[in-house]
N, C-alpha and C positions, 0 to 999 in steps of 0.2 A: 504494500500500500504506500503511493506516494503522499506527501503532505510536504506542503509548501513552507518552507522554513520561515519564510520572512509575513505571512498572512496575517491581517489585519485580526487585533484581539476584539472580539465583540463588545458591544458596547457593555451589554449586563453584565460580562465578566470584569469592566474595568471599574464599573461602580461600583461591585461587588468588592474589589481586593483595597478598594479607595477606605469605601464604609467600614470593611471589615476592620481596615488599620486604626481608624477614626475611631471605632469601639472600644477596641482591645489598646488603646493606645488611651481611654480614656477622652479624647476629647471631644467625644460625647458620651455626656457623663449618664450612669444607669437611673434611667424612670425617667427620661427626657424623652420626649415628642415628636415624634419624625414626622415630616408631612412630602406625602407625594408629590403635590404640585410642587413643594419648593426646591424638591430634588431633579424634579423635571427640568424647571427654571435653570438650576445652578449648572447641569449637566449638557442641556439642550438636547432633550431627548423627548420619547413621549414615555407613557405613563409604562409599557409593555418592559423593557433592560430595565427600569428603576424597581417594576413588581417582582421581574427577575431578581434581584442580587438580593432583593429584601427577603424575598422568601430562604434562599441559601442560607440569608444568616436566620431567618427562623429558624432553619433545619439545624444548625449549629446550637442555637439556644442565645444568641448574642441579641435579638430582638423578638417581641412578643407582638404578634398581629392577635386585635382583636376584630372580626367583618361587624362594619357598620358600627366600629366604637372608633377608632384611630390604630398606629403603630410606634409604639416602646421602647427605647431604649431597654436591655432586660437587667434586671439588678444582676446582680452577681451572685453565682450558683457555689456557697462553699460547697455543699457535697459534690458537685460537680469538678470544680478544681480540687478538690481532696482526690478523687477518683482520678484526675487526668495526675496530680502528685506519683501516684501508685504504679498509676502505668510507666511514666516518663520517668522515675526509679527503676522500675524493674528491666526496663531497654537501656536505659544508661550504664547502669551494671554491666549487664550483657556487651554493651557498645565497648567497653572503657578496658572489659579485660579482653575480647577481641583485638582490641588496638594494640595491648602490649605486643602480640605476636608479629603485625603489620610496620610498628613506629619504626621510620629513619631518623635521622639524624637533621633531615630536610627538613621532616613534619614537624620536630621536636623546639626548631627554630621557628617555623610558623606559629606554632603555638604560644614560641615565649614573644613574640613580635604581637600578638594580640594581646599579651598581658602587658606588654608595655603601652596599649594604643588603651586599655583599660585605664591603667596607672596614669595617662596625659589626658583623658576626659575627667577623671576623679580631680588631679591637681588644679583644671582648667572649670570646676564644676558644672560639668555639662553635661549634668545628671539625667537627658533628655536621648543621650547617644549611648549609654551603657549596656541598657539592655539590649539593643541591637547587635553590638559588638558579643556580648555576652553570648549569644545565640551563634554565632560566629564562631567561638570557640567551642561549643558543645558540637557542634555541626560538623567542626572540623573532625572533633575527635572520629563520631559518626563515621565521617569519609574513611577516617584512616583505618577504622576497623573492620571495612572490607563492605558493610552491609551501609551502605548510605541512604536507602530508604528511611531507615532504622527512625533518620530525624524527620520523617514524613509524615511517619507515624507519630510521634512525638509531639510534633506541632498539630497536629489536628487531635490530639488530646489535651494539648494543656491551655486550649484557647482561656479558659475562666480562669485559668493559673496565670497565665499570663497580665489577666486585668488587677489580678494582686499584688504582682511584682511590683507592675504602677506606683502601685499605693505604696508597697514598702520601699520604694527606690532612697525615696529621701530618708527613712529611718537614718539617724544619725551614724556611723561607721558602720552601716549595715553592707554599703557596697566594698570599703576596704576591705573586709572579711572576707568578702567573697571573694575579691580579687587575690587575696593570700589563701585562700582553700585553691583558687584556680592553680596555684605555684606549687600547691602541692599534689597534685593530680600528674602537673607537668613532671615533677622531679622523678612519681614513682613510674611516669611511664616511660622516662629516658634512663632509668634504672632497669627497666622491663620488666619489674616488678608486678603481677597479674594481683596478688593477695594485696599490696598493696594500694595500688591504683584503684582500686574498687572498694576499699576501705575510705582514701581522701574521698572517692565520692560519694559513698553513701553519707558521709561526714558535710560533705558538701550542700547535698540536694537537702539532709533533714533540719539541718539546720537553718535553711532560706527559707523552708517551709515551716519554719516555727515562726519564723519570724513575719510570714507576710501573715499567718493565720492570726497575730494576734491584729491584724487590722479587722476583724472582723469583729470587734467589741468598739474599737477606737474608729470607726468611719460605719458604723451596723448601718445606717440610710443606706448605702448602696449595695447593700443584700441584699438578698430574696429573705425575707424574714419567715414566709410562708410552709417553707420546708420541713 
């Protein structure tokens, strides 16, 4: 089957990946208002790619359609991001002792060049580019451990984990921490140490997840309190 490399992305896929960032990115904040027409307007589109993307993100759980009330920003799902925690644990693991077997000495430098591009947005506080980068480095690991879907899966699990991170970003030295768990993940897998490297990260993931969980008492409006 041919397929055109360079072919134009549909319109509902691009308002889809726009929205979806705009969600999980927080800036549009959960229990806010979305309206058709004004996505129409901003987009120049008609109402068919805008009901498109929206529904996507209903299917994700990122927006709640109610027919003939309006459509929702959706609060935030802890059981939902607790669940996506567990999965993206248990493929991390899996990823990270794979890698030892895989790591050069190339990758080993990729990786610490990401913790340095960490360490200059921390210094730079530009606490708005971490997480991206952040993902960058798990992603890498991912590649290098042979199985790179691995973060496909990942990412379409920790969508409501992800709207947490948000929230704990600014936690005061919450990011340094993690950027020094990242250094050690690094060390044990340029050591090629399997027992190791999967120790830094299980130390790694439970502990960002302690911490963005306690926003769920400290910001509770933008939960689902319902569950």
């Amino acid at each position: 089957m041919n397929i055109e490399k360079n072919r134009p992305i549909p319109k509902a896929e691009q308002i889809y990946w726009l929205l979806r960032q705009a969600v999980v990115h927080l800036e549009m904040q959960p229990g806010a208002v979305i309206s058709e027409k004004d996505l129409c307007a901003e987009f120049g589109v008609s109402r068919t790619p805008v009901r498109e993307a929206l529904q996507r993100l209903a299917d994700e759980g990122l927006v709640d359609i109610f027919p003939h009330s309006g459509t929702y920003v959706s609060r935030i799902s802890f059981k939902v991001a607790e669940e996506g925690f567990v999965i993206r644990r248990a493929l991390e693991i899996e990823s990270v002792r794979k890698a030892v077997a895989n790591i050069t000495d190339k990758d080993v430098d990729r990786l610490e060049t990401l913790i340095g591009q960490m360490q200059s947005i921390l210094a730079n506080n530009e606490l708005g580019k971490y997480l991206d980068c952040d993902d960058m480095f798990h992603s890498a690991i991912a590649g290098i451990s042979g199985y790179p879907r691995i973060w496909k899966f990942i990412t379409l699990a920790k969508v409501h984990l992800d709207r947490m991170r948000q929230l704990s970003a600014p936690v005061p030295g919450h990011l340094a921490m993690v950027t020094q768990q990242h250094e050690s993940i690094v060390r044990a897998l340029a050591s090629r140490n399997a027992d190791q490297a999967e120790l830094a990260m299980r130390i790694h993931l439970d502990t960002s997840f302690a911490v963005m969980a306690g926003m769920y008492d400290e910001q509770g409006a933008l939960f689902d309190r319902k569950e």
